[in-house]
LUMPADREN-177440 format. One record per residue (C-alpha): residue number from 1; residue in one letter; x, y, z. Coordinates in steps of 0.1 Angstrom, whole numbers, plus 5000, padded with zeros to 4 digits. Each point is the difference from the previous one (the first is absolute). Layout:
% residues N
> pos:code:X:Y:Z
> NUM:A:X:Y:Z
...
***
This chain:
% residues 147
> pos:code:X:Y:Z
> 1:X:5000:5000:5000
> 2:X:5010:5034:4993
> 3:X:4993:5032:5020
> 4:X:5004:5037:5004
> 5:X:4999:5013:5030
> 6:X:4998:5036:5007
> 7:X:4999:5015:5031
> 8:X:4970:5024:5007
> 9:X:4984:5027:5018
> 10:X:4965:4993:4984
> 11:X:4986:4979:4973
> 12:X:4966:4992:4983
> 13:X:4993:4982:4969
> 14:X:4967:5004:4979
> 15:X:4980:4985:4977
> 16:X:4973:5024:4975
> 17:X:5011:5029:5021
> 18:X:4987:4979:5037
> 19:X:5029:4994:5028
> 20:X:5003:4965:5006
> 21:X:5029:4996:5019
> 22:X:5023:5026:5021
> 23:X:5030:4997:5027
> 24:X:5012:5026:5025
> 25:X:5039:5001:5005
> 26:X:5011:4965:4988
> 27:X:5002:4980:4967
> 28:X:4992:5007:4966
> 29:X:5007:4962:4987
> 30:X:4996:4996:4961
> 31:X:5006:4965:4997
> 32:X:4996:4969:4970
> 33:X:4995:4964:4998
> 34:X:5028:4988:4976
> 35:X:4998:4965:4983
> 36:X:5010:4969:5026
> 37:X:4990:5018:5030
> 38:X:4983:4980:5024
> 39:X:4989:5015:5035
> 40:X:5037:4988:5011
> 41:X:5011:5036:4983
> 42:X:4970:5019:5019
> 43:X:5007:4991:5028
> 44:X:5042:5006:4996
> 45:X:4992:5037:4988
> 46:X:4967:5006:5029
> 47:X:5024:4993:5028
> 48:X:5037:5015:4986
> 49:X:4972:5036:4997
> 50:X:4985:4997:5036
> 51:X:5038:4994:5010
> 52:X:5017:5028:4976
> 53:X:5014:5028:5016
> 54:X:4994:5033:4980
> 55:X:4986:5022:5026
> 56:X:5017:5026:5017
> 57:X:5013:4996:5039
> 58:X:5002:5030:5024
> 59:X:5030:5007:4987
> 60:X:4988:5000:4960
> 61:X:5019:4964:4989
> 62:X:4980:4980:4986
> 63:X:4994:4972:5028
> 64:X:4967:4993:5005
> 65:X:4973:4975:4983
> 66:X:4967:5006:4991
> 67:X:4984:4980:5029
> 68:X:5024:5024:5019
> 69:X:4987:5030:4990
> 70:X:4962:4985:5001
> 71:X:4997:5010:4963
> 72:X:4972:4983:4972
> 73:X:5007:4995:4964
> 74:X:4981:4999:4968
> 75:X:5005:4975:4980
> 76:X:4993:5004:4963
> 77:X:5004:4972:4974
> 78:X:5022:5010:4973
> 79:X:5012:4976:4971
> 80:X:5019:5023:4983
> 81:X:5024:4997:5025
> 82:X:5011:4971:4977
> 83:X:5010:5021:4973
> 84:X:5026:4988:4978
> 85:X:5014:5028:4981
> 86:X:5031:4981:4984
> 87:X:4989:5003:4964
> 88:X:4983:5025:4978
> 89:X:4976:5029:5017
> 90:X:4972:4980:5010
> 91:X:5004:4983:5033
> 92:X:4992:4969:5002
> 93:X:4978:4978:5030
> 94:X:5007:4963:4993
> 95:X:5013:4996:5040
> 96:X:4971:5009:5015
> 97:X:4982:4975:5016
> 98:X:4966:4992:4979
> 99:X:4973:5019:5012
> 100:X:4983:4976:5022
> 101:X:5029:4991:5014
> 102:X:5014:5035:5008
> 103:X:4962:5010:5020
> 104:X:5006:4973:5021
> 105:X:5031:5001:5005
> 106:X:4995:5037:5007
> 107:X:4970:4997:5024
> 108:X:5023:4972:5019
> 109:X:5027:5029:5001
> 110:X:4976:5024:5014
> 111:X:4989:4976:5022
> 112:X:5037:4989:5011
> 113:X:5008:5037:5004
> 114:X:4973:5007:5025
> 115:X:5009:4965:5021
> 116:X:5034:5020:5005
> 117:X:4978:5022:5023
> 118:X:4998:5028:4973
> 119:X:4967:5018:4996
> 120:X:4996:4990:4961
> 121:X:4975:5025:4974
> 122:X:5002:4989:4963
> 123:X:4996:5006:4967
> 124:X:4975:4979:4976
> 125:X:5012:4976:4973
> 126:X:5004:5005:4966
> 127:X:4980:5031:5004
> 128:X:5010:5036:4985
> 129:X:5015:5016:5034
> 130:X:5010:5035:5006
> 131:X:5029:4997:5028
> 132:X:5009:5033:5017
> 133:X:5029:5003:5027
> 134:X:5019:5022:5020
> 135:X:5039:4982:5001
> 136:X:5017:5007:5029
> 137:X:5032:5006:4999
> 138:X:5003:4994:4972
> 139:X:5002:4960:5007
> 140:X:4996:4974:4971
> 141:X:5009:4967:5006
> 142:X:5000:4966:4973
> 143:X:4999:4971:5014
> 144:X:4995:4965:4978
> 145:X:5000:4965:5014
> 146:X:5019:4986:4973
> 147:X:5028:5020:5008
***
C-alpha cells in the first residue's frame, strides 16, 4: 500500500459541494491499494502511522505520534497514487489494486487506522472528492509498504 501523509491543521473532503469527512490538527492520509496487497500491508502501514513521529515536542522537534498528540485523520482513497510516469505523458495506473479490491482494502485501512486508537473521518470511494487542507509545517510524508 501506498500513502501520503500530510500533517494538518484542518481537513474536509466533499462530494457535489457537501462535507463528508473533516479532521482537526492531525492527518490528512491519501492513500492506494496497489496490486498484491492483502490486509498484511494495512495493517503494516495503520500501525507504522499511529506510531510515526512527525509532531512537534515542547521544544519544536518532531517527537511525538499522533495518538500523542490526540490528533484524527481523514483518510481519502486515492489510486493515483500509483502513477507510473516512466514513459510518455500519460500516467499510467496498472499497479493499482482492482477496484473491488482497493475499497476493501481501503475500508480495512480505515478500519485498522482507527483500532490504532485514532479518531478516523473519510472520504468516499471512487467518488469525485474535493480535498481541502491546511499543511502544517509544511509536513509531507510518503510512505509505501513495499519499500
Amino acid at each position: 500500500m501506498r500513502a501520503l501523509l500530510q500533517r494538518v491543521t484542518e481537513a474536509r473532503v466533499s462530494v457535489n459541494n457537501a462535507v463528508i469527512g473533516e479532521t482537526g490538527p492531525g492527518l490528512m492520509i491519501l492513500v492506494c491499494a496497489m496490486d498484491g496487497d492483502t490486509e498484511a500491508e494495512a495493517d503494516k502501514l495503520s500501525q507504522k502511522i499511529a506510531k510515526l513521529r512527525i509532531f512537534p515536542d515542547e521544544d519544536g522537534r518532531m517527537n511525538r505520534s499522533i495518538l500523542d498528540i490526540r490528533g484524527s485523520a481523514l483518510i481519502v482513497s486515492q489510486f493515483t497514487l500509483a502513477a507510473d510516469t516512466s514513459r510518455g505523458n500519460r500516467p499510467g495506473f496498472s499497479s493499482a489494486a482492482a477496484p473491488e479490491d482497493g475499497e476493501r482494502l481501503y475500508d480495512y485501512f480505515c478500519k485498522q487506522v482507527a483500532l490504532q486508537g485514532i479518531s478516523v473521518a473519510t472520504g468516499r470511494f471512487g467518488a469525485d472528492m474535493a480535498v481541502s487542507l491546511t499543511n502544517a509545517g509544511p509536513v509531507t510524508i510518503w510512505m509505501d509498504t513495499a519499500s
